[in-house]
C-alpha positions in Angstrom: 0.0 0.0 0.0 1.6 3.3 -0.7 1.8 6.1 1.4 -0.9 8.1 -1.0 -3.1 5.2 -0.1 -2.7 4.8 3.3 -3.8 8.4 4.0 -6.9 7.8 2.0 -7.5 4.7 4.1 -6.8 6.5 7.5 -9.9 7.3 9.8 -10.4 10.7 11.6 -9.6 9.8 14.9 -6.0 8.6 15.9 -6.5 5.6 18.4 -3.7 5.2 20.8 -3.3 1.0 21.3 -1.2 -0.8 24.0 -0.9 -4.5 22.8 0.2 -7.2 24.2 1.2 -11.2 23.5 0.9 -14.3 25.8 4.1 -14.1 27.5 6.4 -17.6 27.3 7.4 -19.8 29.8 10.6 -19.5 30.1 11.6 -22.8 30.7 12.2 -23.3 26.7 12.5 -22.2 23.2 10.3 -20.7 21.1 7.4 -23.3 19.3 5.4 -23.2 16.3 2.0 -22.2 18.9 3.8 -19.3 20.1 5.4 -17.9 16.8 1.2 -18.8 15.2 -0.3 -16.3 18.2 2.7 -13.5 17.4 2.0 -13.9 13.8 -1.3 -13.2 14.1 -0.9 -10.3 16.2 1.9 -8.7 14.1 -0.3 -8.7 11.1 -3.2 -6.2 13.3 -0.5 -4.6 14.8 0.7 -3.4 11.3 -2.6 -3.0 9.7 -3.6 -0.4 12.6 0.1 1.5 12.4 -0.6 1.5 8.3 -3.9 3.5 9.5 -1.5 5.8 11.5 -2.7 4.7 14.7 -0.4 4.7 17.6 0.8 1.1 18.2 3.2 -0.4 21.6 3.5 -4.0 21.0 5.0 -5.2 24.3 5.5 -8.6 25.4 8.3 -10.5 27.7 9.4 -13.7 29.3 7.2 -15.3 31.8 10.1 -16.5 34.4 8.7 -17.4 37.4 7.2 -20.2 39.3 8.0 -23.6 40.9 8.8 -25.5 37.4 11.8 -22.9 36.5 13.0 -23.3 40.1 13.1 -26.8 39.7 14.5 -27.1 36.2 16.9 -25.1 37.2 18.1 -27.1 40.0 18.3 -30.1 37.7 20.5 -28.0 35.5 23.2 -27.0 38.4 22.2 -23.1 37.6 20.6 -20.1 39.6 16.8 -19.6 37.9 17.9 -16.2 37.1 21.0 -17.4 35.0 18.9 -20.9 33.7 15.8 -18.0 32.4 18.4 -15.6 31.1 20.4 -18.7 29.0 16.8 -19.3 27.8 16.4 -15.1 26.9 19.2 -15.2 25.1 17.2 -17.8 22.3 14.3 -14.8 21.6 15.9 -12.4 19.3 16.9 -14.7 16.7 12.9 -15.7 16.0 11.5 -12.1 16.5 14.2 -10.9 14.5 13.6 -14.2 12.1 9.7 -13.8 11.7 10.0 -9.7 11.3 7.7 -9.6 14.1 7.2 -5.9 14.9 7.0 -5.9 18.9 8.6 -2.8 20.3 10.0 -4.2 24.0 10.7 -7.8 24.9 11.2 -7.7 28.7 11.1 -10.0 31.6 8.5 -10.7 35.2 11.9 -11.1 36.8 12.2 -7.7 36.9 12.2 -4.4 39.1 9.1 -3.1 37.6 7.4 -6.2 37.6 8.2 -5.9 41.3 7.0 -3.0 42.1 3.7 -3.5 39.9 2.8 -6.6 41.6 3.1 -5.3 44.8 1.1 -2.4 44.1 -1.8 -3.8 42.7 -1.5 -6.2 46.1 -1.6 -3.8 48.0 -4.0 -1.5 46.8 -6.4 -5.2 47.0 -5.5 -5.7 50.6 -6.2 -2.4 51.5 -9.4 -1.6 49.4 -11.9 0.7 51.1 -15.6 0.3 49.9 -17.7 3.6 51.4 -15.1 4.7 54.1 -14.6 1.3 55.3 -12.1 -1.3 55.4 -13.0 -4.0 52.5 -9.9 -6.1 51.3 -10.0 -8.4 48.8 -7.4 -10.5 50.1 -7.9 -13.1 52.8 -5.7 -15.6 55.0 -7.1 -18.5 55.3 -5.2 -21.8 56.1 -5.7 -24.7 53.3 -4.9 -28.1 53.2 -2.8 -28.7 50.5 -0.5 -32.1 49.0 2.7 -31.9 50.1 5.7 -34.2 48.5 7.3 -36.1 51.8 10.4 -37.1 49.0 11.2 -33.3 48.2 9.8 -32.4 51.5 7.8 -29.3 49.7 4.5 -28.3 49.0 4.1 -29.1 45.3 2.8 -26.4 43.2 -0.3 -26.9 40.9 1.0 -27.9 37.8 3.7 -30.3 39.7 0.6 -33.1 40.7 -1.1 -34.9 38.1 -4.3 -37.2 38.2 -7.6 -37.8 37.1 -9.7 -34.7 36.4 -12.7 -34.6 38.8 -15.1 -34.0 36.0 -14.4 -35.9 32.8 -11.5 -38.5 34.1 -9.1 -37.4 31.9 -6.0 -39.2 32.9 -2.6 -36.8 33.9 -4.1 -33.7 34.1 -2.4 -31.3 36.0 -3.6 -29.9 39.4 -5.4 -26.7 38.6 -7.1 -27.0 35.2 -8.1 -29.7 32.4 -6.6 -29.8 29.2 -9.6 -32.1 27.7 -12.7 -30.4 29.1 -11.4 -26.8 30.2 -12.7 -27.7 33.8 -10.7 -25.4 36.4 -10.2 -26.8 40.1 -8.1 -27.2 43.0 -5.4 -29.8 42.7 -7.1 -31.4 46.3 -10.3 -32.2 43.7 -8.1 -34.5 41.4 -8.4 -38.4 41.8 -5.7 -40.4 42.4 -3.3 -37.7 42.6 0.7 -38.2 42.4 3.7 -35.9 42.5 5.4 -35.2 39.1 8.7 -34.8 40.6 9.0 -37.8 42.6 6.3 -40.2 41.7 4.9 -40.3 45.3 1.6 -40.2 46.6 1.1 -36.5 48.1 0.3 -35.5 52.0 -2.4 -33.4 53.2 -0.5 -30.4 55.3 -2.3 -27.8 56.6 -0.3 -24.1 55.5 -1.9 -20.0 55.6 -2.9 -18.8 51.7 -4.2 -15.5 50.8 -6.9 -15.6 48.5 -7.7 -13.0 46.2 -12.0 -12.2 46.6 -13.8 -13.4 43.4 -16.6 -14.0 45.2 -17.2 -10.8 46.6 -20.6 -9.4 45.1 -19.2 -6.3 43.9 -16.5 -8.1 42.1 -19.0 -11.0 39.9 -21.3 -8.1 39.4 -18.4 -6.2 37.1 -17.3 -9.8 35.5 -20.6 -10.1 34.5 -20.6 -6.8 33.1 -17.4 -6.6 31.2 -17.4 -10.3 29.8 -20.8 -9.4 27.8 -20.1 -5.2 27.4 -18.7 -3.8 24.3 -15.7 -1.9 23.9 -15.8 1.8 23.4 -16.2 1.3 19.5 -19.2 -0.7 19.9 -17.7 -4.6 19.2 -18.1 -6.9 21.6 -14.5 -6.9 23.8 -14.6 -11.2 23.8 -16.1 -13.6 21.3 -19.8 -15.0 21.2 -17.6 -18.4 22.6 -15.6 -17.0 25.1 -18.7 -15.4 26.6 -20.3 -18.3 26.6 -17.3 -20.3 28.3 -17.6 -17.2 31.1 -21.5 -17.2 31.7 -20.6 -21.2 32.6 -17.9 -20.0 35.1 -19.6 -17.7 36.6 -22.8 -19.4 36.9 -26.6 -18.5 37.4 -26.0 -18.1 41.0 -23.3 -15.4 41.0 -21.1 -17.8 42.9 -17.4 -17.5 41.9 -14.4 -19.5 43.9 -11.4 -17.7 45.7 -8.4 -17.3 44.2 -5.3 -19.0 45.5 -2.6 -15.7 45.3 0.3 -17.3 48.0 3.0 -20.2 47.4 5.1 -21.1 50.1 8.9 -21.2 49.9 11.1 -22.4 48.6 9.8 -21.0 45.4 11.3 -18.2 42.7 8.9 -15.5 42.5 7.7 -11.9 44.2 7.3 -11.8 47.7 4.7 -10.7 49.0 5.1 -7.8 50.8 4.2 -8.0 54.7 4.6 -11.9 54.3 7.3 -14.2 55.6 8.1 -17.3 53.2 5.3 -15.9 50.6 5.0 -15.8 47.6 3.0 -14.3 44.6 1.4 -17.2 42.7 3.2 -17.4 38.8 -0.5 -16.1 37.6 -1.0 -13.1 39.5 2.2 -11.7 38.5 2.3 -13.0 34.9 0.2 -10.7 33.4 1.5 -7.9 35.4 4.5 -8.7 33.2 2.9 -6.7 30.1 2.5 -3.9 32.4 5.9 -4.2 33.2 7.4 -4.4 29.9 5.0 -1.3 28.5 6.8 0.5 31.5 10.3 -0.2 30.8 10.0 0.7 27.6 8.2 3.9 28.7 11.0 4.5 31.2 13.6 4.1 28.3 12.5 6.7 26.4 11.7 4.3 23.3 8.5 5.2 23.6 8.6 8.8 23.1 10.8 8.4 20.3 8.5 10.3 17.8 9.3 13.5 19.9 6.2 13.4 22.2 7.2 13.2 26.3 4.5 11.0 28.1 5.2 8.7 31.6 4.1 4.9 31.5 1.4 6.4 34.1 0.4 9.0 31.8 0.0 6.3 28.9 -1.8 3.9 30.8 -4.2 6.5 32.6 -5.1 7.9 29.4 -9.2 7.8 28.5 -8.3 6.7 24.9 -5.6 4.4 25.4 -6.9 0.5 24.7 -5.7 -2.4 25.8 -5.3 -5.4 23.6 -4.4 -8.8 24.4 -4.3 -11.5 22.3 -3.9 -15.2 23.6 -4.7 -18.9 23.3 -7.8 -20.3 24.7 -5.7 -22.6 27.4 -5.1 -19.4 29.1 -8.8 -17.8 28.6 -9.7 -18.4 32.5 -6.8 -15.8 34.1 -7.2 -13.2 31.3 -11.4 -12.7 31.5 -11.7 -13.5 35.1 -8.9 -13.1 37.6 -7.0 -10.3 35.1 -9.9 -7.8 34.2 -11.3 -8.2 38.4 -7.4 -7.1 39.6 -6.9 -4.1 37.6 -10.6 -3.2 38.4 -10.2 -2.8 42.1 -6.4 -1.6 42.0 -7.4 1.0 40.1 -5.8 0.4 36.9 -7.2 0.5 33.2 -8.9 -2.8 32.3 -8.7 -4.6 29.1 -10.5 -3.2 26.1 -10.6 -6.5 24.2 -9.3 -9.9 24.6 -8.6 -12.1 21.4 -8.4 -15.8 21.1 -6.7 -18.4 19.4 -7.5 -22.3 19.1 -4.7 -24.8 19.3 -2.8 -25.9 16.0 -4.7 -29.1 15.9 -3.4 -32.5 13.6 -6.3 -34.8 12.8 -8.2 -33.2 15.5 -6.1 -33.6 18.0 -3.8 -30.7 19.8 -0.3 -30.5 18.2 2.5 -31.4 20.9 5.0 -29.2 21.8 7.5 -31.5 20.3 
């Protein structure tokens, strides 16, 4: 398209778009699922530039979380220098695929720290008309500890039969087969990944993150099924329909399980001896963490115009776009949207997402 062209083609209004990817775990390379969702992203992401739109395409690696820790054990490396070997792989396939993202950054970061931590905190200490209403609770749990490695085993390192379809080695917090979410006590005949051994029930303190509070399904239900501010629907007709089953007739929505116990590599939380933030509560803070190092390093602003990541991201017409797979659909419409809500931050304007790259019907491996 020439340039005569795409002045014809550009609309009256400049839209100012903050877009972001499904960070990778970085306990491995790059594979063909992540460079499909990227693909798909760069091609909007260039379509609304052509428009002259304002476009930051962040995105970064997802580093934290019991498997990296443990990986990295088996590796003889610290996880900072076992993610940062695994960092070092990204460039060559952004560069490789001419994707066009503006910051590639890390959750193992300062500003992911200091995010996190604010958004808990502003959740602890929330104040509903002039008095005290957190949406964080301590509560002990009962959860399976692993008496070989003599630590409480994180979600995704049990596996057993899911408690609603019997799916065989599913992992502890959510079904590959059915899309069934529940907690890893809920699986039948449960056995720790690392070791093999059957799992202990030991009592430890969690702090939960409020779902259920009224206030908070009441503004699920509204954003899952409101439009966006140009009138489009923010989720898919089937990804609405997957949240209406989640939420439920009732209005009844689970806790969330924030805490992990040490040992375990992630943010502590703040006020909290031997806690930790659970991989999924700062995961996604990781886009906001990117957009702000790249804010703070002046790449933004490189078209001559001098704006803070606050200013940016408090901004009426800035949007937030995510795009994803459908495995992850759960933490971005539910948990996501409901944490920025009551911290105060902007919440999504859309969320798009991808199926699996299926062969003969059946999800492509990794391999």
């Amino acid at each position: 398209m020439t340039s005569e062209q795409t002045a014809q083609t550009a609309p009256d209004k400049k839209r100012r778009i903050f877009v972001t990817t499904a960070l990778p775990y970085a306990n491995g390379k790059f594979h063909l699922g992540h460079m499909m969702e990227y693909i798909q992203a760069d091609i909007w992401v260039r379509f609304q530039r052509m428009r002259g739109h304002e476009v930051h395409w962040v995105c970064a690696d997802d580093t934290h979380g019991a498997p990296i820790m443990i990986a990295a054990e088996k590796a003889g490396k610290s996880p900072q220098d076992f993610v940062a070997e695994i960092a070092a792989t990204r460039k060559e396939y952004l560069d490789g695929f001419h994707l066009s993202i503006d910051n590639w950054h890390s959750t193992d970061s300062p500003e992911n720290v200091e995010l996190a931590q604010d958004i808990y905190r502003k959740l602890r200490d929330f104040v509903r008309d002039g008095k005290p209403a957190s949406f964080i609770e301590r509560r002990s749990v009962e959860q399976f500890y692993d008496p070989v490695k003599g630590m409480f085993l994180p979600d995704r390192y049990i596996k057993g039969e899911c408690p609603k379809c019997g799916t065989k080695d599913q992992y502890g917090d959510s079904c590959e087969n059915c899309s069934a979410v529940y907690a890893p006590t809920d699986l039948k005949n449960p056995y720790s990944v690392l070791s093999g051994a059957t799992p202990e029930m030991r009592s430890s303190e969690h702090f939960f993150f409020r779902l259920s509070d009224p206030q908070c399904v009441e503004f699920l239900r509204e954003w899952t099924e409101g439009l966006d501010r140009h009138g489009k629907k923010r989720l898919q007709s089937e990804i609405i329909a997957k949240t209406k089953e989640w939420l439920g007739e009732d209005g009844k929505m689970g806790d969330w399980d924030i805490s992990r116990d040490a040992p375990y590599f992630g943010i502590p939380i703040p006020d909290a001896q031997g806690k930790y933030f659970y991989v999924w509560l700062d995961a996604p803070v990781g886009y906001l963490a990117s957009l702000k190092n790249y804010f703070d390093s002046g790449k933004a602003n490189a078209n001559g115009e001098s704006r803070s990541f606050s200013e940016f991201l408090k901004a009426d017409d800035t949007e937030q776009i995510h795009f994803i797979g459908k495995d992850i659909v759960y933490f971005h419409v539910l948990f996501w949207p409901a944490m920025l809500k009551f911290a105060g931050y902007k919440t999504p304007d859309s969320v798009n997402v991808h199926g699996f790259i299926t062969v003969g019907g059946e999800k492509m491996s990794k391999s």
